[in-house]
C-alpha positions in Angstrom: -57.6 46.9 68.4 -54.8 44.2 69.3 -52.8 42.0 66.9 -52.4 38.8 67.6 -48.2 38.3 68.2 -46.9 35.5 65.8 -46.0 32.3 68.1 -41.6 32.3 67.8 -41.7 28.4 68.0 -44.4 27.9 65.4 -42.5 26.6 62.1 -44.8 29.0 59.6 -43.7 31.7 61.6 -40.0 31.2 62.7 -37.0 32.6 61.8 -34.5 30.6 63.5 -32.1 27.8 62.3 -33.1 25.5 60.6 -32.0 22.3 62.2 -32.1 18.6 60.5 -35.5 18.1 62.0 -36.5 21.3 60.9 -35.8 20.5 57.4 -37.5 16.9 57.8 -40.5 18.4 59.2 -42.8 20.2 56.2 -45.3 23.1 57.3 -47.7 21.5 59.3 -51.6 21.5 58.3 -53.9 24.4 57.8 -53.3 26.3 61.1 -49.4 27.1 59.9 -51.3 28.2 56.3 -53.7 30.1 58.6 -51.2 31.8 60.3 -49.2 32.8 57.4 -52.2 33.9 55.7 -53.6 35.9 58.1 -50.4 37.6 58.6 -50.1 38.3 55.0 -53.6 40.0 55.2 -52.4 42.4 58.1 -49.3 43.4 56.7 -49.7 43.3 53.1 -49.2 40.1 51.1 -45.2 39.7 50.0 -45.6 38.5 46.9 -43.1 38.2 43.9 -45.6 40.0 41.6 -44.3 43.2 42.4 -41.1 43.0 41.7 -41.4 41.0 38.6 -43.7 43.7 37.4 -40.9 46.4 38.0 -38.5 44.0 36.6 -40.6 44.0 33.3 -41.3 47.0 33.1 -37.6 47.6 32.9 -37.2 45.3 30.3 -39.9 46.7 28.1 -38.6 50.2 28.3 -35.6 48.5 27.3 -36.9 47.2 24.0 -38.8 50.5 23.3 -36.1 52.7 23.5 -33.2 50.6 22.2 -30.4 51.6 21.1 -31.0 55.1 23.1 -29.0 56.8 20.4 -29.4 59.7 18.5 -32.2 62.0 20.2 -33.5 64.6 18.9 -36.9 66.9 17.9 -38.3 65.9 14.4 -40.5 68.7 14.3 -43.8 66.7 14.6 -45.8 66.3 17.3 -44.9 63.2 19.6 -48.6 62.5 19.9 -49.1 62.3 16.2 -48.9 58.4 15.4 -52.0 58.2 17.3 -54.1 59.9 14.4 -52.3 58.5 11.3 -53.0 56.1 8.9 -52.9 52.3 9.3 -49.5 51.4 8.2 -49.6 49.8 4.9 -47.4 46.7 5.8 -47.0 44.0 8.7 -46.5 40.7 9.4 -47.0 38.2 11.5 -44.3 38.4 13.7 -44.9 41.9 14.6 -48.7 41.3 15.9 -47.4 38.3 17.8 -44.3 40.3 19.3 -46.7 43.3 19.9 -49.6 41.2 21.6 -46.9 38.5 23.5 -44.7 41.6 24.6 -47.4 43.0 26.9 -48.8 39.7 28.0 -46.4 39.9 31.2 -47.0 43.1 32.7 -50.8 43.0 32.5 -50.9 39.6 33.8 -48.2 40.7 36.5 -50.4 44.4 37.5 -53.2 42.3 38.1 -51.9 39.4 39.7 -49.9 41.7 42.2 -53.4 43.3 42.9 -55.7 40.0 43.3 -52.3 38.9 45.6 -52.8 42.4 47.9 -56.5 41.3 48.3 -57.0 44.1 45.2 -60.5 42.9 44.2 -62.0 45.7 42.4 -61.1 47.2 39.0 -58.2 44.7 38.9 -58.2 43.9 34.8 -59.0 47.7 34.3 -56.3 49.1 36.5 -53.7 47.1 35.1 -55.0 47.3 31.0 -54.9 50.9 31.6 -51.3 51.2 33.8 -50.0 49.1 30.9 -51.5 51.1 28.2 -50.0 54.4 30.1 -46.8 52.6 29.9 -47.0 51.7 26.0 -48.5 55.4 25.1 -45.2 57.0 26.8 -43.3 54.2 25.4 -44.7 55.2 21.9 -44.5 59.1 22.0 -40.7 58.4 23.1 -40.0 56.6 20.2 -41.1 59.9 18.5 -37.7 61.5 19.2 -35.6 58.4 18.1 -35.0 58.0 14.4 -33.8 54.7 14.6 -37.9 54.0 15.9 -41.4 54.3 14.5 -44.2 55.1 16.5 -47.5 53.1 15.7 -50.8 53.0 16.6 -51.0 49.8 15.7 -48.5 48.6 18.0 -50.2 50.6 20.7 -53.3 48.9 20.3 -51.6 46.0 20.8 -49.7 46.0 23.4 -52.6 47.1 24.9 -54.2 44.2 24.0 -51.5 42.0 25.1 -52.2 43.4 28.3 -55.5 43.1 28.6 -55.3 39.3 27.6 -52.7 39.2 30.4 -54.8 40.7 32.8 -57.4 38.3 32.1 -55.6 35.0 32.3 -54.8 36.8 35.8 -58.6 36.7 36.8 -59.3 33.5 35.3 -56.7 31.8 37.4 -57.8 33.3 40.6 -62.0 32.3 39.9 -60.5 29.1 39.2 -58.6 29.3 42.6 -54.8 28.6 41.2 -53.9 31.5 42.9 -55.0 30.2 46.1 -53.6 26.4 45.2 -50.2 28.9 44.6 -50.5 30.1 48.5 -50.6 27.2 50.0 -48.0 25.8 47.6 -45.7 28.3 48.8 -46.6 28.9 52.2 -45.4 24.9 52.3 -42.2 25.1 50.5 -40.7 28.7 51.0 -40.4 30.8 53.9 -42.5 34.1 54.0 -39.8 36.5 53.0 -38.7 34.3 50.2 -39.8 36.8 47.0 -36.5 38.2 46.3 -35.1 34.9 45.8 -38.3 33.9 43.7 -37.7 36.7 41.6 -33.8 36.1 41.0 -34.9 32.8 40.5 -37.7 33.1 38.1 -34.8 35.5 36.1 -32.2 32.6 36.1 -33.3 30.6 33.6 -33.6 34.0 31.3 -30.0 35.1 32.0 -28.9 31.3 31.0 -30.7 32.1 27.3 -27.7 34.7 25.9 -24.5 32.6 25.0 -21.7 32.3 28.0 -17.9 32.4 27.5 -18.0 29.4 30.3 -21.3 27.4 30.2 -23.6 28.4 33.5 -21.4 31.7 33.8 -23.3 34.8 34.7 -21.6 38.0 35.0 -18.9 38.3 33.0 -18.4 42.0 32.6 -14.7 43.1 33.2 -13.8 43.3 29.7 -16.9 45.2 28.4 -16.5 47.6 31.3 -13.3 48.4 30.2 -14.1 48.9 26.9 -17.2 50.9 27.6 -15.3 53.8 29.7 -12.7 54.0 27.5 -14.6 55.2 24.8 -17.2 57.7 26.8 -13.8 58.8 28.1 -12.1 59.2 25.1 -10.7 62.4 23.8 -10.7 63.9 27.7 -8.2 64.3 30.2 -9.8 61.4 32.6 -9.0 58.7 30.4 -5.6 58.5 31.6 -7.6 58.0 35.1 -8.4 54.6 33.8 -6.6 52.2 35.0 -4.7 49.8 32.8 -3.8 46.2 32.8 -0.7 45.2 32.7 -1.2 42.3 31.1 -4.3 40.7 28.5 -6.9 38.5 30.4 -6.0 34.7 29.6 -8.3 31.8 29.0 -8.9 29.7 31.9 -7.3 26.9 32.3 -9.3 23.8 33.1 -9.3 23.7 36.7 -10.7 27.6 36.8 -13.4 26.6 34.5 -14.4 23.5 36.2 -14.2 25.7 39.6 -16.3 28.2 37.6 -18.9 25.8 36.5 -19.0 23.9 39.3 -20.4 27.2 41.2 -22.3 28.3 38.2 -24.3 25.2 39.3 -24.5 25.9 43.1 -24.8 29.5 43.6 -29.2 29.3 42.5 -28.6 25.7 44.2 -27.4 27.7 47.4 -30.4 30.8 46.7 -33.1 28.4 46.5 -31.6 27.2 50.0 -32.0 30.3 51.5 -35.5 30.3 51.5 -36.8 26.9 51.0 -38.3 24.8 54.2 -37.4 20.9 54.1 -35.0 18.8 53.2 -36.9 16.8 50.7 -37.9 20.3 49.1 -34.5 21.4 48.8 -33.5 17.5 47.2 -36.3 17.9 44.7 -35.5 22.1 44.4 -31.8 21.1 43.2 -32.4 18.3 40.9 -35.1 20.6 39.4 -32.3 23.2 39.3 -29.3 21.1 37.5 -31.9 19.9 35.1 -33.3 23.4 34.2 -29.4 24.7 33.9 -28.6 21.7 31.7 -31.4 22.2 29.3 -31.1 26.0 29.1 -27.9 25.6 28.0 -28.4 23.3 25.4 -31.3 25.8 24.1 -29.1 28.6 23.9 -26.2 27.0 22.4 -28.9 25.3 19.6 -30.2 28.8 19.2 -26.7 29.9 18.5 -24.8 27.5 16.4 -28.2 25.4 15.2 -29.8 22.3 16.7 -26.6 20.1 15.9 -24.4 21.8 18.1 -26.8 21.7 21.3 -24.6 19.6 23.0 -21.2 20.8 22.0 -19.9 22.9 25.0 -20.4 20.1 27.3 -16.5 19.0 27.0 -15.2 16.9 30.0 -13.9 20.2 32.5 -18.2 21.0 31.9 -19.2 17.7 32.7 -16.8 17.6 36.0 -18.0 21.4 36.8 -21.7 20.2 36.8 -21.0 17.1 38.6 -18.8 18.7 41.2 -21.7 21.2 42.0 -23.7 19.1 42.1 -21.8 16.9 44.6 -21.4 20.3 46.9 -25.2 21.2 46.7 -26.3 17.4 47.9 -23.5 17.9 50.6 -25.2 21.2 51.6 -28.8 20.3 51.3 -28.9 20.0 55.4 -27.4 23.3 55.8 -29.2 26.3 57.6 -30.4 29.2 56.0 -28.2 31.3 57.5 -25.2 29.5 56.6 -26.7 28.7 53.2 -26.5 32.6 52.6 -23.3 33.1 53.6 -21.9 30.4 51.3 -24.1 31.9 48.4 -21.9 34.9 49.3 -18.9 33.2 48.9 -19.6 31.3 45.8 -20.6 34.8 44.1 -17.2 36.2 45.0 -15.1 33.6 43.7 -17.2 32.8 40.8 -17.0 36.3 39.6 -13.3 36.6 40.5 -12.6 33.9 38.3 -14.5 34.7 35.6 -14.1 38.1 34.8 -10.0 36.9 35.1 -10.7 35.4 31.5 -11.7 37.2 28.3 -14.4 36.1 25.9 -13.3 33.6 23.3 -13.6 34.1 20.1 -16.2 31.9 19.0 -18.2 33.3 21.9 -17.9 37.3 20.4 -18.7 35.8 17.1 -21.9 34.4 18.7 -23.0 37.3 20.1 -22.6 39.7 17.0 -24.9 37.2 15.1 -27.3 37.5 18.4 -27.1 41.8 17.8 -27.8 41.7 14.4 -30.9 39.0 14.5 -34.4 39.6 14.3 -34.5 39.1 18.0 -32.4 42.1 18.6 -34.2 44.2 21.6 -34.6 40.2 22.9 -31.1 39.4 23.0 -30.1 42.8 24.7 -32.2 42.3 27.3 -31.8 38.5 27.8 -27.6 39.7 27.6 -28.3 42.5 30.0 -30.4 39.9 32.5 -27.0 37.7 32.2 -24.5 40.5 33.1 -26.9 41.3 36.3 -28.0 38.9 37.6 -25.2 37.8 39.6 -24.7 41.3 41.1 -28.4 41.6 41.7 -28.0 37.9 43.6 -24.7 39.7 45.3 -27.1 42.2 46.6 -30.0 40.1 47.9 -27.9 38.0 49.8 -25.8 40.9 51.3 -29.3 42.6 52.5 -30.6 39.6 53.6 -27.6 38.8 56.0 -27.3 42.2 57.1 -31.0 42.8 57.6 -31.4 38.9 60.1 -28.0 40.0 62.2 -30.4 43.1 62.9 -33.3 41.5 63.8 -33.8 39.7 67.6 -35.4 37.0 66.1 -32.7 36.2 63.3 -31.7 32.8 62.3 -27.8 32.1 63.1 
């Protein structure tokens, strides 16, 4: 049996620069869907599901497990919250955390399989992958003190995901998924999940409080404090290397440089994989916006609804206007190149920011964000911040390594 070979000059299936008129031009009709589809079918269908499954998975073992600390045997079986007694008290907020917590990764499971042409068993599959994933998460939490198993929160979660799972199949009998396709078989290029998937997780890392508004990935100073204390009391401490002097504050210029690619660098990812120009205008004011509002939320959600708007002092208001500026000046650039600016723009961002140490209002923040009701919430949302713009680093690094590899790779 032969396989029809993908047509090089067809715009679905390109991977070649992506000149002015390229980026003028949207996907053209049905036959480009057609094509795209069909090779999706033969190969496997890339979609984002996947990863944003794994990713929340992650997260959820995350919040189970948190703070990792103190394991040991408590001389019960680990399987012995299953056939206890209803617990006596709960509220509110821990049904809807238990039920809302799941949601995601049932919803995900099954989406990933309807997405793979999955048909079969596809609620089933992923309410019982998600209530594997809860029972382990469970008889864990056995062997932390700081945790208490529950059946209760087991039949939850598994409910959760189960509820997920079925918005899953309601959206594909009502044929959003397939509206979702063609969707982005017009506005991204095939190999576009990773993006997707940082993207999706942007907004996210935005929600934990920043040092310098739109600044992901400020580690340095944590880093340093964090091997200096598993290293403590042994001889490879004085392997650390030491500073000779305290990180400073940035002065204005850094931070408007800082903000200013804050803004860009998810400006410059959504690049990378979107098709026309029009997209792209309508990708980044979409982008500023979200950025903008995110930022607001988080600082409402930190220093209370008054102050939503106070960290956006003149160097933020020249940062987000200067990046935006750069990403309208870049919106005809090609993929390729678009990549290798998002390369840059990582670099110096981080170099910049991890050259200043967090302020003091911003540590005070965060202890009140540690010791909230939200706590396994924050951590991950802080965790999702410190990442992302490694994670981003990554992508870009495999994606220009993996097209200067392939014949057909866009220059």
């Amino acid at each position: 049996m032969t396989r029809d070979v993908p047509n090089p000059n067809s715009p679905a299936d390109a991977v070649r620069p992506a000149s002015p008129d390229d980026l003028r031009r949207p996907l053209q009709g049905g036959k480009a869907l057609h094509e795209a589809k069909r090779s999706e079918n033969d190969g496997g269908v890339k979609t984002a599901s996947w990863p944003l499954a794994l990713a929340t998975v992650c997260l959820i073992v995350y919040a189970s497990l948190y703070p990792f600390a103190d394991w040991r045997n408590q001389g019960i079986s680990p399987l012995n919250f299953l056939t206890a007694p209803l617990p006596r008290y709960w509220t509110g907020f821990d049904v809807g955390i238990n039920l809302a917590g799941y949601m995601p990764i049932g919803f995900l499971l099954a989406l990933s399989a309807l997405r793979s042409g999955r048909t079969r068993w596809t609620v089933s599959v992923a309410v019982l992958s998600a209530g594997a994933l809860s029972l382990g998460m469970e008889t864990l939490q056995s062997y932390l003190p700081s945790r208490v198993p529950s059946n209760v929160d087991f039949a939850l979660n598994t409910a959760g995901a189960w509820l997920g799972a079925c918005s899953a199949w309601l959206l594909e009998k009502a044929g959003a998924l397939d509206r979702w396709s063609r969707v982005r078989a017009r506005w991204f290029v095939r190999d576009a999940r990773g993006a997707l998937v940082l993207l999706a997780l942007w907004p996210v890392a935005l929600l934990f409080p920043a040092s310098v508004p739109l600044g992901l990935g400020q580690v340095l100073e944590r880093l340093e404090v964090a091997l200096a204390d598993v290293l403590a009391d042994t001889p490879f401490l004085e392997w650390l290397p030491v500073r000779d002097i305290e990180l400073q504050p940035l002065v204005p210029g850094a931070e408007v440089i800082c903000v200013a690619l804050g803004a860009l660098i998810p400006c410059l990812l959504g690049y990378c994989v979107i098709r026309t120009l029009v997209q792209r205008a309508v990708f980044l004011i979409l982008t500023l916006a979200a950025g903008m509002a995110l930022t607001a939320l988080s600082a409402a959600l930190s220093y209370g609804p008054e102050h939503a708007w106070a960290w956006l002092d003149l160097p933020v208001r020249v940062g987000v206007g200067l990046g935006g500026v750069l990403a309208l000046l870049l919106l005809l650039a090609p993929r390729r190149a678009s990549a290798a600016l998002l390369l840059l723009a990582l670099c110096i961002h981080l170099s910049l920011l991890n050259q200043a140490p967090a302020g003091p209002y911003f540590a005070e923040t965060r202890q009140i964000w540690e010791q909230g009701r939200f706590v396994r919430f924050n951590g991950l949302v802080q965790w999702i911040g410190w990442l992302w713009p490694y994670a981003a680093l990554l992508y870009v690094l495999v994606r220009l390594s993996s097209r200067a590899t392939t014949p057909t790779a866009e220059k």
